[in-house]
Structure formats: structure tokens, C-alpha cells
C-alpha positions as CSV (number, residue, x, y, z in Angstrom):
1,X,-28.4,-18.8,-55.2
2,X,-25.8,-17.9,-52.5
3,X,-26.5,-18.5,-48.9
4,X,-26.3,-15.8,-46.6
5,X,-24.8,-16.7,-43.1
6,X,-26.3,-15.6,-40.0
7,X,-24.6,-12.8,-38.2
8,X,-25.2,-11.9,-34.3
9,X,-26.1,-7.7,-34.5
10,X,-23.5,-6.2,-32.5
11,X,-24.2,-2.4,-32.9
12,X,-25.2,-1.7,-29.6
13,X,-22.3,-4.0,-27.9
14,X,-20.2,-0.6,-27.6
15,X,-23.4,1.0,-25.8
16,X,-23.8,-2.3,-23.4
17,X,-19.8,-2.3,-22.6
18,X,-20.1,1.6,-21.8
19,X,-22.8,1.0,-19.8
20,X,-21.5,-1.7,-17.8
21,X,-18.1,-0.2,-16.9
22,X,-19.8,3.2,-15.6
23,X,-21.7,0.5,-13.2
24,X,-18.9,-0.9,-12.5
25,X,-16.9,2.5,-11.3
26,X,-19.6,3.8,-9.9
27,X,-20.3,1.0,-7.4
28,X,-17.3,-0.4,-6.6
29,X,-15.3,1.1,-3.6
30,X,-11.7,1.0,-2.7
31,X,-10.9,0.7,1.1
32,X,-8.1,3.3,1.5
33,X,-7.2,2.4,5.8
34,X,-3.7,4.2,4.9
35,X,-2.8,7.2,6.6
36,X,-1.8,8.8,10.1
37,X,-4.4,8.6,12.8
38,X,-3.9,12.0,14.4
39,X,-6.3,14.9,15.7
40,X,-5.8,18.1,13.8
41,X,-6.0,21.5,15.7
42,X,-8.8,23.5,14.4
43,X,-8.1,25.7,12.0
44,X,-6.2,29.1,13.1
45,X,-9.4,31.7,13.4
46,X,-10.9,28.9,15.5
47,X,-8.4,29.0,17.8
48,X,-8.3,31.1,21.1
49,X,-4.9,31.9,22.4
50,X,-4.4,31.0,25.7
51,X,-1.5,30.8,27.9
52,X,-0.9,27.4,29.6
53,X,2.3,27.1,32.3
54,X,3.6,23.5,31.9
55,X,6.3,22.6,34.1
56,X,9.4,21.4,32.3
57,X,9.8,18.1,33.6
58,X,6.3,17.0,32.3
59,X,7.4,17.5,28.9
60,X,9.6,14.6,27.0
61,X,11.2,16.6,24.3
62,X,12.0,14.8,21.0
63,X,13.7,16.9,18.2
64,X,14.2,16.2,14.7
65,X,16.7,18.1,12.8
66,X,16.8,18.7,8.6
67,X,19.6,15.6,8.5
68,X,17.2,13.5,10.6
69,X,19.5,13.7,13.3
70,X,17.3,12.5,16.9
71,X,17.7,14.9,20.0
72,X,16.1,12.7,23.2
73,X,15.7,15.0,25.9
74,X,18.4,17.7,24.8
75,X,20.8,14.7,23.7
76,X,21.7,13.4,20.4
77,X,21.5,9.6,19.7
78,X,21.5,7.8,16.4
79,X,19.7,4.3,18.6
80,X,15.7,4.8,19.0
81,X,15.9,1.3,20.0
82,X,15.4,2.3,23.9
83,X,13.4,5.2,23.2
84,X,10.2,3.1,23.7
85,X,10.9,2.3,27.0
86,X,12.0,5.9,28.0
87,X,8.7,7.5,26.8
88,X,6.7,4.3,28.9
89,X,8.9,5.3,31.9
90,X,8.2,9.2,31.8
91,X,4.5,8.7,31.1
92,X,4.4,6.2,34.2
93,X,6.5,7.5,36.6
94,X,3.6,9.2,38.8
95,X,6.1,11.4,40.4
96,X,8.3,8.7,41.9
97,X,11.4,10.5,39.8
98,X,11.4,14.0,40.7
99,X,13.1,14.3,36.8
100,X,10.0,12.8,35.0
101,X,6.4,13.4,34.5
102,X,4.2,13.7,37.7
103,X,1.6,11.7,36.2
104,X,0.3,10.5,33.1
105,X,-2.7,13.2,33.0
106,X,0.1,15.6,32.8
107,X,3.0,14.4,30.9
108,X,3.3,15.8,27.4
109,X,5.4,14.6,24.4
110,X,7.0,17.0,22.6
111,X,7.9,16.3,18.7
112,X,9.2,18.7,16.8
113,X,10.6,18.7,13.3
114,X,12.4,20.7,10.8
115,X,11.1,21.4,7.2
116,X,13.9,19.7,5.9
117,X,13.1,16.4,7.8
118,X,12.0,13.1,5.7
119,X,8.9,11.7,5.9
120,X,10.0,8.6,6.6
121,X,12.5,9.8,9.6
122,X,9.0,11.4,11.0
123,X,6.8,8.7,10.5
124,X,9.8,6.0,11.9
125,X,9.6,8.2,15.4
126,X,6.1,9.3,15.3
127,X,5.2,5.3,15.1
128,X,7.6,5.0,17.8
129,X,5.9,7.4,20.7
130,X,2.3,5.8,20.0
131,X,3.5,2.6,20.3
132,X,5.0,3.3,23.2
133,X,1.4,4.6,24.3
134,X,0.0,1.6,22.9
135,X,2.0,-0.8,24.8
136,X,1.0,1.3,28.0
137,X,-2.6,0.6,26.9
138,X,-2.0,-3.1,26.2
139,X,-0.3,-4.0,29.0
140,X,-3.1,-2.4,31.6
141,X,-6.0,-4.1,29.3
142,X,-4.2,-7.4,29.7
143,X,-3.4,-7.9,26.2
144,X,-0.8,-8.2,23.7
145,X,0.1,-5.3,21.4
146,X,-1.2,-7.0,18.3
147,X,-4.6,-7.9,20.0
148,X,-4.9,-4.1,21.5
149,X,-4.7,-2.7,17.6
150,X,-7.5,-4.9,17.1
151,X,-9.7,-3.9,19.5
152,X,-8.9,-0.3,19.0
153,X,-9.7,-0.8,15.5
154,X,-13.4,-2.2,16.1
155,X,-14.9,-0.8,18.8
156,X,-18.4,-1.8,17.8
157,X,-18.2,-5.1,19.8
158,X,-18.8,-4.8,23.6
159,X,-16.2,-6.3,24.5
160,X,-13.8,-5.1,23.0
161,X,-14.9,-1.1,23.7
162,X,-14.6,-2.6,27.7
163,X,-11.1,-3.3,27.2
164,X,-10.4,-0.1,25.4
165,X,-11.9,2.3,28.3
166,X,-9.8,-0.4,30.7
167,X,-6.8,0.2,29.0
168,X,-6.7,3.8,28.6
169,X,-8.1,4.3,31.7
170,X,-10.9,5.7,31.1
171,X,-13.2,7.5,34.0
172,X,-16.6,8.4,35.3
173,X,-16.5,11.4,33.7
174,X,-14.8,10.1,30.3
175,X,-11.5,11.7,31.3
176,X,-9.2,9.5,30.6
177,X,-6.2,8.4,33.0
178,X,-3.7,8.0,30.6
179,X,-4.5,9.8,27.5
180,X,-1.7,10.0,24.4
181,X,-0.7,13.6,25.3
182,X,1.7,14.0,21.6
183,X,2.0,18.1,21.0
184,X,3.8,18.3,17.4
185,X,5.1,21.6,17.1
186,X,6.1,23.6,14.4
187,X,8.6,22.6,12.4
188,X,11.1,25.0,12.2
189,X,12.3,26.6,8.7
190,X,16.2,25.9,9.2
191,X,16.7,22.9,6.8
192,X,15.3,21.8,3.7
């Protein structure tokens, strides 16, 4: 008489498994913080056309060409090492250099691009202007630049949300004093 050795059933282990990895997919979530941080214009039929006179010098212009060549202010330069400090010096000037912005309210940074201009090339100088707004915001909330991305970033603490509205200035009647004025403008079908 043979013996017959016990054997664990394992017809419904497929059934379990499936079950368990739609669980699994279905709960799980994936923080995704990449991306740009920007306010899009509302779509085109949303728009109203209206005509708005801004004098010239209250607009920094920054051009990027389709070889990534950098324009500053009508002049070409390969160094964006000092063009942090030029856009914190044109958004701050309050008028004292007849050549700059009259105040921060009204200074406007102009960014425009070319179709045939990298990513990367955009993103390098985009990064580059709100920094520069960033250290602005730092510096008048008493804080470093590391600490102010921090506190921008959770805003759900009181304290933090009071240096924030220092920082940026912000007013009575939630205008801001110095709000990160960035127009990007159409990029221009030359290149690319």
C-alpha cells in the first residue's frame, strides 16, 4: 500500500496573487513634486484683449535665441553668473536709477524664447530670474534661501505663512509689494 504525501492546494494562489497586486496598484501613490511652478494664462477665448502702456525701462528684457545664445538687456553675454544680481538690482531700484524699474510693483521681466531653444538652456535661466526673486524674498524675511524654499513649500504652519506675507511683502489688501512680475512671451518661430 503506497503512501500518499500531503500536498498544500494551490489552485487559487494565482487568484490571491492577482488580487493582491490590484491592491497594491490601486493604493499605493507616487509623489510626483517635479515640474515648473508657473501660473498659466487662461486659455485664449478667456482672454480679453486689452491694451496696457508699460514704460520701457520697467521691463528687464532677457532673450533666448534657437543656439541658446543669452541677450541681457539688448546685449549678448555667454556669463549668467551676474545676472542674478542684475534682475535683484532692477526689481529694487525704487526709482533711484532713472535706467531701471520705478518700483518693484511695476518692474516686469521679460523672457522670451525661440522654438529652437533647449529645454535645458530655458529651464537654466528661468531657474535663474526666480531665484533671483527668491533671494529678494529671503533676504526681507530674514532668512536664508534654503530656509525660504521651505517655508514657501509648507505654508500650513503659522509661522511660516507670517514669514512668507513678510517676505513678499504682502499688504492690507493682499497686494503684494514685490510680486514675481515674469511675462514669458512667445517664442518666436525662427529656429528649430
Amino acid at each position: 500500500m503506497a503512501r500518499t504525501t500531503p500536498e498544500i492546494p494551490n489552485a487559487s494562489m494565482a487568484d490571491i496573487a492577482f488580487l493582491l497586486l490590484t491592491f497594491f496598484l490601486v493604493t499605493t501613490t507616487i509623489a510626483n513634486d517635479r515640474g515648473l511652478s508657473l501660473i498659466l494664462p487662461p486659455p485664449p477665448e478667456a482672454q480679453q484683449t486689452e491694451e496696457i502702456k508699460i514704460q520701457e525701462h520697467n521691463m528687464f528684457k532677457i532673450q533666448l535665441n534657437s543656439s541658446d545664445a543669452l541677450l541681457v538687456e539688448g546685449e549678448y553675454t555667454e556669463d549668467v553668473s551676474g545676472l542674478k544680481d542684475q534682475l535683484k538690482e532692477f526689481v529694487l531700484n525704487y526709482g533711484k536709477n532713472p535706467n531701471l524699474s520705478d518700483n518693484p510693483v511695476k518692474a516686469i521681466v521679460s523672457f522670451k524664447t525661440d522654438r529652437g531653444t533647449t529645454h535645458k538652456r530655458f529651464i537654466e535661466i528661468l531657474n535663474i530670474v526666480q531665484s533671483a526673486y527668491n533671494d529678494i524674498y529671503a533676504e526681507r524675511a530674514g532668512v536664508n534661501n534654503a530656509r525660504w524654499r521651505e517655508i514657501a513649500s509648507d505654508l500650513q504652519d503659522p509661522e511660516n505663512e507670517r514669514l512668507y506675507d513678510l517676505g513678499r511683502g504682502k499688504k492690507v489688501d493682499g497686494s503684494l509689494e514685490i510680486p514675481m512680475n515674469i511675462s514669458i512671451a512667445e517664442p518666436t518661430k525662427i529656429g528649430g
